[in-house]
MARLUMNU-669071 format. One line per 4 residues: number of its first residue (from 1); their letters; for each residue x, y, z of N, C-alpha, C. Coordinates in nm, 3 decimals, decimal comma. Atoms other than C-alpha are relative to their C-alpha. Layout:
N
NUM = a = X:Y:Z:X:Y:Z:X:Y:Z | ...
//
This chain:
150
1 = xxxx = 0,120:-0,049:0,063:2,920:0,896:0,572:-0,084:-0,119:-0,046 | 0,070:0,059:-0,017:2,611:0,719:0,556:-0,067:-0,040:-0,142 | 0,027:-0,067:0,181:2,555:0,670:0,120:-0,150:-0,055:-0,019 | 0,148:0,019:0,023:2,176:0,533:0,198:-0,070:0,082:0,039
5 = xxxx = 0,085:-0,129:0,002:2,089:0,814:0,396:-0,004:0,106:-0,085 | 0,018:-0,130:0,093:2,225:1,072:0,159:-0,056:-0,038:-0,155 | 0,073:0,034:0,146:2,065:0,881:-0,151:-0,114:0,047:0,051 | 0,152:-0,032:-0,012:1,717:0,904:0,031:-0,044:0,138:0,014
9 = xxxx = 0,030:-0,100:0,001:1,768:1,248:0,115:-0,024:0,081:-0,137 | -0,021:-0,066:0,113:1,909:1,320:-0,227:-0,153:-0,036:-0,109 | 0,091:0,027:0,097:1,621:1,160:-0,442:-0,125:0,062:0,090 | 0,099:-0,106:-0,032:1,350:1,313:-0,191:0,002:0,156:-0,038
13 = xxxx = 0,006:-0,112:0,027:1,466:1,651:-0,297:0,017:-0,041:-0,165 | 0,023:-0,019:0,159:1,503:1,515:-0,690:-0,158:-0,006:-0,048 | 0,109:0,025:0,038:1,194:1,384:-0,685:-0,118:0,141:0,044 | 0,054:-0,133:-0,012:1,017:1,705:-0,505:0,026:0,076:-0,073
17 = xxxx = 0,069:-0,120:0,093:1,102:1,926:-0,739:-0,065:-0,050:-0,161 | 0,092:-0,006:0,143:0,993:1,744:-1,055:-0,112:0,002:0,044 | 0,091:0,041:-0,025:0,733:1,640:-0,868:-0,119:0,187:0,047 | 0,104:-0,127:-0,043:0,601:2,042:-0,775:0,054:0,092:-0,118
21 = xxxx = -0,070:-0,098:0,134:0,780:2,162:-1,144:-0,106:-0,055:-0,097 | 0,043:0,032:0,114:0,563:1,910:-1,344:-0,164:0,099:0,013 | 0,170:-0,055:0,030:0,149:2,028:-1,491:-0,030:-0,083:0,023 | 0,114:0,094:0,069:-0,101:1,803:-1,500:-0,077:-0,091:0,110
25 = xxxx = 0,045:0,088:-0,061:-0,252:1,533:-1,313:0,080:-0,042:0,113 | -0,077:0,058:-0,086:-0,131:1,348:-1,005:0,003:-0,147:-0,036 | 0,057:0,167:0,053:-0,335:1,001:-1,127:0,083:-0,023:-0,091 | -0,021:0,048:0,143:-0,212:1,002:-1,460:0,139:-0,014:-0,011
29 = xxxx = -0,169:-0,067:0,020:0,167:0,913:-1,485:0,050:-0,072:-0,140 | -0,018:0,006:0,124:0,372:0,927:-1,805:0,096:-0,149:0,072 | -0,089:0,122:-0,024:0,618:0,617:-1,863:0,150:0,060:0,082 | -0,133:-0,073:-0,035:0,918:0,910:-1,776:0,004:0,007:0,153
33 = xxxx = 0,049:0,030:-0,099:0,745:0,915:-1,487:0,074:-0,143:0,156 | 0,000:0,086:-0,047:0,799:0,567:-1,392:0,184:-0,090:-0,053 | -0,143:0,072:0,002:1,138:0,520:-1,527:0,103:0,134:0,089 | -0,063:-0,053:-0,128:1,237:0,826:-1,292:0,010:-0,061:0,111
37 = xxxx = 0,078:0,087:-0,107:1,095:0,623:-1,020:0,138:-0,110:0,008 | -0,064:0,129:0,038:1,298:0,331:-1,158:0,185:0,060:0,041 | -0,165:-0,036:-0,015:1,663:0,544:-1,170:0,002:0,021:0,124 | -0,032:0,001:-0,135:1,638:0,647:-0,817:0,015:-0,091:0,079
41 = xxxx = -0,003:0,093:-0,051:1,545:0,303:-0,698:0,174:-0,049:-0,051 | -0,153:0,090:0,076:1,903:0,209:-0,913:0,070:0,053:0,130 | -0,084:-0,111:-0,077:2,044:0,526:-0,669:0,003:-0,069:0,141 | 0,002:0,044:-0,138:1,934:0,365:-0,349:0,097:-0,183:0,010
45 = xxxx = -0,092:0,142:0,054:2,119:0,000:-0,511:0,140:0,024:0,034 | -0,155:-0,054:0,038:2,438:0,192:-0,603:0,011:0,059:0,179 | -0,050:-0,036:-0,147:2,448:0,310:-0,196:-0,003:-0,052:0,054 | -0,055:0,133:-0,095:2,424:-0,029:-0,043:0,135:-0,025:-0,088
49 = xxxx = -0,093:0,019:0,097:2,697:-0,077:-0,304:0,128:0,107:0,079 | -0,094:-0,104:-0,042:2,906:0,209:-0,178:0,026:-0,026:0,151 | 0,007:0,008:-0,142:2,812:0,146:0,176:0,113:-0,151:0,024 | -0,103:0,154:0,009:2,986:-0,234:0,144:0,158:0,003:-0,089
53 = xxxx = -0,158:-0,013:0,062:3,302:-0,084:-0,069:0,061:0,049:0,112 | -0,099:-0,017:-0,140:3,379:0,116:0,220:-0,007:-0,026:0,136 | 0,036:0,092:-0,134:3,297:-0,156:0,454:-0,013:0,058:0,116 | 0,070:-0,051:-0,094:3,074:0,022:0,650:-0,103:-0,175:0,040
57 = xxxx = 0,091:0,093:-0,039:2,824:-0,253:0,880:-0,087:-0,010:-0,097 | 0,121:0,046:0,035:2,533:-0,418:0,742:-0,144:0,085:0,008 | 0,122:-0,026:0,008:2,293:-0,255:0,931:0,017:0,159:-0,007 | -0,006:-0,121:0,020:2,402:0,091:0,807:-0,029:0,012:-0,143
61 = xxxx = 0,104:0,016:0,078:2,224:0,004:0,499:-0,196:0,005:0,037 | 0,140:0,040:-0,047:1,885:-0,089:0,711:-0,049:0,161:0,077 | 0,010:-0,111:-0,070:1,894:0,267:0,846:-0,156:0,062:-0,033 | 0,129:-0,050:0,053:1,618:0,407:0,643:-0,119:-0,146:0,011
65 = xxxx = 0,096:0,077:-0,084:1,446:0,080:0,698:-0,092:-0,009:0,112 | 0,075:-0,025:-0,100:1,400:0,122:1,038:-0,092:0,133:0,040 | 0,105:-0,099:0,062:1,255:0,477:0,953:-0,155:-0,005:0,008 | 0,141:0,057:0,061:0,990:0,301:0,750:-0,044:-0,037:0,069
69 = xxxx = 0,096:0,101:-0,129:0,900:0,043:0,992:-0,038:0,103:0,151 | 0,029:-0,076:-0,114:0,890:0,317:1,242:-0,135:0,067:-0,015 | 0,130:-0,065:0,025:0,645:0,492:1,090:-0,114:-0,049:-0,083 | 0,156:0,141:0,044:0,423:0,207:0,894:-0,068:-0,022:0,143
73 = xxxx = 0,055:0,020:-0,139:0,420:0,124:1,285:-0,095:0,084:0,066 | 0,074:-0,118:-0,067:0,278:0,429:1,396:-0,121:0,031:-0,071 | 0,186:-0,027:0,054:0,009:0,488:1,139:-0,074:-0,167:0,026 | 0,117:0,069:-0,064:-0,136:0,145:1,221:-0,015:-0,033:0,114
77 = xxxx = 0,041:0,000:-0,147:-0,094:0,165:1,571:-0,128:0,133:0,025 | 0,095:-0,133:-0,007:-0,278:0,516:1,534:-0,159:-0,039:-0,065 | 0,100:0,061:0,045:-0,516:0,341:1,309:-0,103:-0,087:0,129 | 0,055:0,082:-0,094:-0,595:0,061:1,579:-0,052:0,069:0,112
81 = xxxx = 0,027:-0,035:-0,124:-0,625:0,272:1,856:-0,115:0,147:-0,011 | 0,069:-0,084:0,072:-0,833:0,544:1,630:0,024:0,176:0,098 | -0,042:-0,185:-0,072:-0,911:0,937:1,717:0,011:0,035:0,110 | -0,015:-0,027:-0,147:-0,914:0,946:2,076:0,164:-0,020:0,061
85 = xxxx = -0,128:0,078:-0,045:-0,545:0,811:2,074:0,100:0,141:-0,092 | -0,083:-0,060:0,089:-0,400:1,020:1,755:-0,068:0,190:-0,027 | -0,005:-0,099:0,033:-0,410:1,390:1,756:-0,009:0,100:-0,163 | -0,040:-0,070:0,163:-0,268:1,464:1,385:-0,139:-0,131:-0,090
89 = xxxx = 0,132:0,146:0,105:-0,597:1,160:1,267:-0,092:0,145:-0,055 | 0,124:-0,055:0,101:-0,838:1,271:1,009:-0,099:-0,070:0,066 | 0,150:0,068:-0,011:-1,195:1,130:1,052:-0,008:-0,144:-0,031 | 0,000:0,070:0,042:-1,259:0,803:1,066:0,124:-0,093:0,084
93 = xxxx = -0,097:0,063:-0,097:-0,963:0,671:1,344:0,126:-0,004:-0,140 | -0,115:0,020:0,054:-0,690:0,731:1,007:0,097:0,033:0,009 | -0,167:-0,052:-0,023:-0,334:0,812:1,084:0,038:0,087:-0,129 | -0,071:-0,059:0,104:-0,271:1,058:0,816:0,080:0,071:-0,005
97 = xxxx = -0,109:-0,053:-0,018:-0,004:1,269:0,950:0,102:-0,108:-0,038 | -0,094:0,097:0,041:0,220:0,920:0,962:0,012:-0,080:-0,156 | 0,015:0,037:0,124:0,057:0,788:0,646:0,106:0,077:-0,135 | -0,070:-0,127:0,118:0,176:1,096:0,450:0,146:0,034:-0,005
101 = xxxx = -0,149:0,006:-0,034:0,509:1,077:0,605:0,076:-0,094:-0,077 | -0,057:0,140:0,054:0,586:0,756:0,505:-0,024:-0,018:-0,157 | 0,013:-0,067:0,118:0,470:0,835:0,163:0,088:0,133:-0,043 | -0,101:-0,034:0,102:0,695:1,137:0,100:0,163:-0,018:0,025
105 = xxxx = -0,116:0,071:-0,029:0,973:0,993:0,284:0,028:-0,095:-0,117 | -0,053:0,069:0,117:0,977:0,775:-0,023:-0,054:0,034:-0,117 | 0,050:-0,026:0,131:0,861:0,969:-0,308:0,000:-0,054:-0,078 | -0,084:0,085:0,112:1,071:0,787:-0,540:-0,082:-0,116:-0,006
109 = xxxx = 0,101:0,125:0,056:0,788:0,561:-0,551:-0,141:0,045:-0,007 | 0,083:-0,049:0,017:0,549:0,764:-0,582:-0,124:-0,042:-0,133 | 0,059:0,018:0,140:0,403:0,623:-0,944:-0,106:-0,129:0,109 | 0,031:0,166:-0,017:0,385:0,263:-0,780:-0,112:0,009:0,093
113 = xxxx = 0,146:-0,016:-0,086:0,181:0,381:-0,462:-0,130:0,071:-0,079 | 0,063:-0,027:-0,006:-0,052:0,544:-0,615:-0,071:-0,112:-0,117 | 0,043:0,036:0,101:-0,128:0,324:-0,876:-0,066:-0,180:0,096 | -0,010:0,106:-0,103:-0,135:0,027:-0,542:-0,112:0,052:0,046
117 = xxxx = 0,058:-0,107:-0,102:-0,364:0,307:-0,379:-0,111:-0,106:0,086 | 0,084:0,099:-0,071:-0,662:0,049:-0,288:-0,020:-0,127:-0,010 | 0,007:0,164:-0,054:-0,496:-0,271:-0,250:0,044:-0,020:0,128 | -0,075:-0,019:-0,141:-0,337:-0,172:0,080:0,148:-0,058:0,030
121 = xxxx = -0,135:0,061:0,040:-0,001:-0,284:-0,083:0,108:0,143:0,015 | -0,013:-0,131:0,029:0,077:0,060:-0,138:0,090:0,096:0,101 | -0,089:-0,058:-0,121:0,207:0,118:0,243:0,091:-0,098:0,019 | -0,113:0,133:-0,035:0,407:-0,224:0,242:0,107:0,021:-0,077
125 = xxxx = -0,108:0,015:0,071:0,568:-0,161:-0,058:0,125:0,098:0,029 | -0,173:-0,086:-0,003:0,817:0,148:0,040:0,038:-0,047:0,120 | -0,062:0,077:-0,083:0,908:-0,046:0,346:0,056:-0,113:0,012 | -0,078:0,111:0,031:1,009:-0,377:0,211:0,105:0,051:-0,149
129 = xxxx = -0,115:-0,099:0,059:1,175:-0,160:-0,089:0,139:0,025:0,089 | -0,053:-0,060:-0,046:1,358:0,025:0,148:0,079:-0,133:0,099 | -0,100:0,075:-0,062:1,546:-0,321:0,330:0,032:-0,052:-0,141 | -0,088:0,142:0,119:1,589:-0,519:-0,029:0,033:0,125:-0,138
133 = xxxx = -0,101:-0,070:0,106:1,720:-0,250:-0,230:0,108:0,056:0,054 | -0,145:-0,079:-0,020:2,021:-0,095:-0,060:0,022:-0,152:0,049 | -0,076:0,099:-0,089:2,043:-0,466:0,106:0,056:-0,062:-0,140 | -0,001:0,053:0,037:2,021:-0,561:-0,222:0,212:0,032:-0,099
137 = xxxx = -0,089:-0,121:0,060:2,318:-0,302:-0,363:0,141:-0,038:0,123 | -0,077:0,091:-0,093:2,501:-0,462:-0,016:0,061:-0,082:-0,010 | -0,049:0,105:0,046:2,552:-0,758:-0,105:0,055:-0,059:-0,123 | -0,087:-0,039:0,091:2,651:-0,694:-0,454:0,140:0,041:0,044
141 = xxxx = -0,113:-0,052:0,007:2,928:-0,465:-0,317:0,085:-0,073:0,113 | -0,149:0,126:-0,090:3,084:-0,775:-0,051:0,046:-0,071:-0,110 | -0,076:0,064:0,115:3,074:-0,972:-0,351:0,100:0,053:-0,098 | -0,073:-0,049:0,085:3,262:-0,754:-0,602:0,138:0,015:0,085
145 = xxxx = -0,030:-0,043:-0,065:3,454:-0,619:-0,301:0,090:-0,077:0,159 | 0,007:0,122:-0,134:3,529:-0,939:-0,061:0,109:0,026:0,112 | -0,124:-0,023:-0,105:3,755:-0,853:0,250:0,078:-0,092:0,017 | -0,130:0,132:0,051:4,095:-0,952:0,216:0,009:-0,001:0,180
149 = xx = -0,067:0,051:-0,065:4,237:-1,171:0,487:0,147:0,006:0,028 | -0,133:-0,024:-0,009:4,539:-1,112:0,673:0,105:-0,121:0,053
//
């Protein structure tokens, strides 16, 4: 079992329902907000962590990585190549089917993008997240964990 995929699955469904349970604004987020944000990111730590106790590979941490990069790829390839190329595009040659993907594929950061919204950091950040936090939760758990020699 794969403990980065089932963190990302698991915090996409924690974070969906506070996220369609809370009132109020979408802009405006409380600090609870952002330290939810913060525990899940711990969740995706603690499963490179798990993933390296039961010395599973390396790149079975990078799983959801390649995800990301799959689909950062695709909205600016869709971007570059504008509406004549992309079907699911809004106006304007924008990839927003992939955009939006890649956004709730990582909810759990949901505070940070939106608050990134027009520095264009906003799509980088859940894709470099997503290799240096479970890599980071990885390499914690060789160290604690170091394979014995026979």
């Amino acid at each position: 079992m794969n403990y980065v995929t089932l963190v990302y699955l698991l915090n996409l469904f924690i974070y969906g329902v506070y996220f369609f349970c809370k009132s109020g604004s979408e802009v405006h987020f409380s600090i609870g907000e952002y330290i939810l944000s913060g525990i899940l990111a711990l969740f995706l730590i603690g499963a490179g962590y798990l993933n390296a106790k039961k010395r599973m590979t390396y790149r079975s941490v990078l799983w959801m990585f390649f995800v990301n990069l799959l689909l950062f790829g695709m909205s600016g390839l869709f971007d570059q190549f504008g509406n004549g190329f992309n079907i699911f595009s809004t106006s304007n040659g924008n990839s927003f089917m992939f955009t939006l993907a890649l956004i709730i594929y990582n909810d759990y950061l949901f505070p940070l993008i939106v608050e990134l919204d027009r520095s264009g950091f906003s799509l980088v950040l859940p894709v470099l997240l997503s290799f240096i936090l479970p890599s980071l939760g990885y390499v914690i758990g060789m160290k604690v964990h170091p394979q014995k020699q026979n």
